[in-house]
C-alpha positions in Angstrom: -2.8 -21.0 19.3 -4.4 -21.0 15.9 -8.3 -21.6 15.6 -9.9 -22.7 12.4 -13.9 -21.2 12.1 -15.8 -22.3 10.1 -16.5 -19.9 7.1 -19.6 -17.9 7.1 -21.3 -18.2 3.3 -20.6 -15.2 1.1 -21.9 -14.1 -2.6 -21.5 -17.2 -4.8 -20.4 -16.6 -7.9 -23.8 -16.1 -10.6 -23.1 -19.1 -12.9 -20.9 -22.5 -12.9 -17.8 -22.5 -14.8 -19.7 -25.3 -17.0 -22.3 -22.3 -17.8 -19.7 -19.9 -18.9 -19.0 -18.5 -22.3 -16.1 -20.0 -23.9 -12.5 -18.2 -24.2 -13.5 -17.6 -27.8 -17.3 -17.1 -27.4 -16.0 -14.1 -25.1 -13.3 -13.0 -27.9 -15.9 -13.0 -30.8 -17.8 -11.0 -28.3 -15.6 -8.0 -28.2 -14.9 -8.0 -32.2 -18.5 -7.2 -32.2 -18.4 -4.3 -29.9 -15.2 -3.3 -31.9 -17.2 -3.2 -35.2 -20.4 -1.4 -33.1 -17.7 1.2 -31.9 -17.2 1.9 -35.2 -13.8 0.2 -35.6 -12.4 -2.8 -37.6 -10.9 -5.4 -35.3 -9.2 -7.2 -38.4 -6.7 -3.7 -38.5 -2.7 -4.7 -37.0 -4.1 -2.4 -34.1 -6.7 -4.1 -33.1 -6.2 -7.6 -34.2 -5.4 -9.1 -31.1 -7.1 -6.5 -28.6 -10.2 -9.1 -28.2 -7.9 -11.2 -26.6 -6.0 -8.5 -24.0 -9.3 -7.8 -23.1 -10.3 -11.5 -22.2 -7.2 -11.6 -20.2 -8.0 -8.4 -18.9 -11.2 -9.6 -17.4 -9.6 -12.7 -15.8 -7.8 -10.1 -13.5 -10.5 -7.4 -13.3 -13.0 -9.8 -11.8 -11.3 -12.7 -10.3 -13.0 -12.4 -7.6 -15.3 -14.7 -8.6 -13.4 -17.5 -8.0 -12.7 -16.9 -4.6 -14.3 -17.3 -1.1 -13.5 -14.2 1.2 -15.1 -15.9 4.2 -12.5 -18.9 3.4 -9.3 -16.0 3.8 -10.6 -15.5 7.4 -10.6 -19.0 8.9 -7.1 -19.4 10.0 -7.2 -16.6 13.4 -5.0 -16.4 16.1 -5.9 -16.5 19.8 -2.7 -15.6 21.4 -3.3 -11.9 21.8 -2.6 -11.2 25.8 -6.0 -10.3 26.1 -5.8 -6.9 23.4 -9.5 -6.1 22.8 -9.0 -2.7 21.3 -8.8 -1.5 17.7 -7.6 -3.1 14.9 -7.9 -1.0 12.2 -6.2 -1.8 8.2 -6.2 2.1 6.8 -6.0 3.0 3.0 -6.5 -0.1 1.1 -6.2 0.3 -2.8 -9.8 -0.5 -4.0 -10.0 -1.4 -7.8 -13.6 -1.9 -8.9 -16.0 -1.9 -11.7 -19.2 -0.4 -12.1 -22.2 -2.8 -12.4 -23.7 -0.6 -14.6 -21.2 0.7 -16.9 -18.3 -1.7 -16.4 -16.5 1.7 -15.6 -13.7 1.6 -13.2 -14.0 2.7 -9.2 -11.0 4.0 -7.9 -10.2 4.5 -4.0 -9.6 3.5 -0.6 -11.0 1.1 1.8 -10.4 1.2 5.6 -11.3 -1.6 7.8 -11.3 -1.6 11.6 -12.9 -4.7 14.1 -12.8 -4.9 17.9 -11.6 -8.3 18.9 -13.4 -10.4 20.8 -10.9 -13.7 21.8 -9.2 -13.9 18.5 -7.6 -11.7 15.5 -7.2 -12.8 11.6 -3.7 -11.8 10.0 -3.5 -8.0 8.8 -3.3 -9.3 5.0 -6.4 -11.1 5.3 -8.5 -8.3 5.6 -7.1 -6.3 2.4 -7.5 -10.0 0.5 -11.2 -9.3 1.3 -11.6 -6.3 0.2 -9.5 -7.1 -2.6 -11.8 -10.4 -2.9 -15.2 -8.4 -3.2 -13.9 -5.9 -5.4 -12.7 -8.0 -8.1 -16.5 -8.2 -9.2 -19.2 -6.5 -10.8 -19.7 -3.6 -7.8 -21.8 -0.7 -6.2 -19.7 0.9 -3.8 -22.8 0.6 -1.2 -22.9 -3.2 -1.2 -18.9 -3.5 -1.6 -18.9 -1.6 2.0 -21.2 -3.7 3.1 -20.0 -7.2 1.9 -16.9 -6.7 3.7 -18.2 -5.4 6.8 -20.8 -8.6 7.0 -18.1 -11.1 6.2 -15.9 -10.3 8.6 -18.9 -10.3 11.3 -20.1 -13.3 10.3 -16.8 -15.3 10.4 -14.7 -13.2 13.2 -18.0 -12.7 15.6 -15.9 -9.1 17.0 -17.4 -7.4 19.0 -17.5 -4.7 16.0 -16.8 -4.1 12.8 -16.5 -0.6 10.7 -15.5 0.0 7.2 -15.4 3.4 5.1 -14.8 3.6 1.8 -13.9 6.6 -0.4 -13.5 6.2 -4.2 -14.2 7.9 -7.5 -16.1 6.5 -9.9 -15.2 6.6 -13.5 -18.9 6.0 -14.4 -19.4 9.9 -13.1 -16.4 11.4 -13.9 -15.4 10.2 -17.5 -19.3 10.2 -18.9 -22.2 11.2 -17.4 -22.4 14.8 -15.9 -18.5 14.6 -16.2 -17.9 15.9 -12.3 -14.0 14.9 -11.7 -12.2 15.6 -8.2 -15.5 13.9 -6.5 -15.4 10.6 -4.2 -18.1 8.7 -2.9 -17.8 7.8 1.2 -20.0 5.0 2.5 -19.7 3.2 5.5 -20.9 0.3 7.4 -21.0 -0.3 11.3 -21.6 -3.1 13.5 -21.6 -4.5 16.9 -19.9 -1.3 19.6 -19.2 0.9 16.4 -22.4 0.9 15.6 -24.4 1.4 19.6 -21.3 3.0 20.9 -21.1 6.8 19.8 -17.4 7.2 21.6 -16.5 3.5 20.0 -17.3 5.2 16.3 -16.3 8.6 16.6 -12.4 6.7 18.3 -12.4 5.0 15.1 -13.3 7.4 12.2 -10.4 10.1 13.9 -7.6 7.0 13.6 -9.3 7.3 10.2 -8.4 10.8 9.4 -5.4 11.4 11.5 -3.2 10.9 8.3 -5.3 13.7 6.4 -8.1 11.3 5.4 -11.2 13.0 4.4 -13.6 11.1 6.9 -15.9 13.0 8.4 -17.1 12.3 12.1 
């Protein structure tokens, strides 16, 4: 039997599409960080560069445009009465730094306790995937996903770690390579239960993951 919830709100995107720069607002835009840089855009090399990066935006942050809360209304109540673990391991994070537009790199692992119902296994990467495709800090990325799936599941828990590197660090900065950043965010039985969280961080780790208890 499939149940339709009704989506919980989640982070609305921070201007209309009628407020937004046009196509070639946002072009002329990067042909003046070109010439700040130090380059001219006008060169063969450059020349159309303003527009791959345009186009490049579209993908980095499309998550704007969508509603993760929406990718978790169609759930499924047929389960035989399984109320134990689900748990999504190692999906691909691709993020951006709010504060330097620099890339985050990693690994998201998402794990609920049903309650009467379960969402489809692709849902939950879509949300990550959702959330990441947006201006980001890896604390309130973990804890987007963590709330949205609370707030439109209802488990009777919800825990997500993720590990990533962030380019903001590693490429400028204090230059510090080989370092990931691990938060994590638990509700409901993973959060009161000690034996509920410490089940779910070793399924976690058992292929190697670097998750500490």
């Amino acid at each position: 039997m499939t149940k339709l919830s009704k989506p919980a709100p989640s982070q609305p995107a921070l201007q209309s599409p009628a407020a937004r720069p046009s196509r070639a607002e946002a072009e002329a835009a990067v042909r003046v960080l070109l010439r700040w840089a130090g380059d001219d855009p006008t060169r063969e090399g450059l020349r159309d560069t303003p527009a791959r990066v345009v186009r490049s935006y579209e993908e980095f942050y499309a998550g704007y445009e969508t509603d993760p809360a929406e990718m978790l209304a169609r759930t499924f109540e047929e389960i035989e009465g399984y109320d134990e673990i689900v748990l999504l391991r190692d999906i691909r994070v691709e993020s951006h730094c709010e504060h330097h537009l620099a890339p985050i790199i990693g690994r998201a692992h998402v794990a609920y306790l049903p309650h009467t119902r379960v969402v489809g296994i692709s849902k939950l990467a879509r949300v990550v995937e959702a959330f990441s495709k947006r201006l980001q800090i890896q604390e309130k990325l973990t804890a987007q996903i963590a709330n949205t799936i609370q707030e439109v599941l209802q488990p009777r828990g919800v825990a997500v770690v993720i590990e990533a590197a962030h380019q903001c660090m590693t490429t400028r900065g204090v230059h510090k390579t080989g370092v990931d950043m691990v938060t994590s965010r638990m509700l409901g039985a993973f959060r009161e239960d000690p034996a509920t969280r410490k089940e779910v961080l070793a399924m976690i780790g058992q292929r190697g993951g670097r998750v500490c208890e």
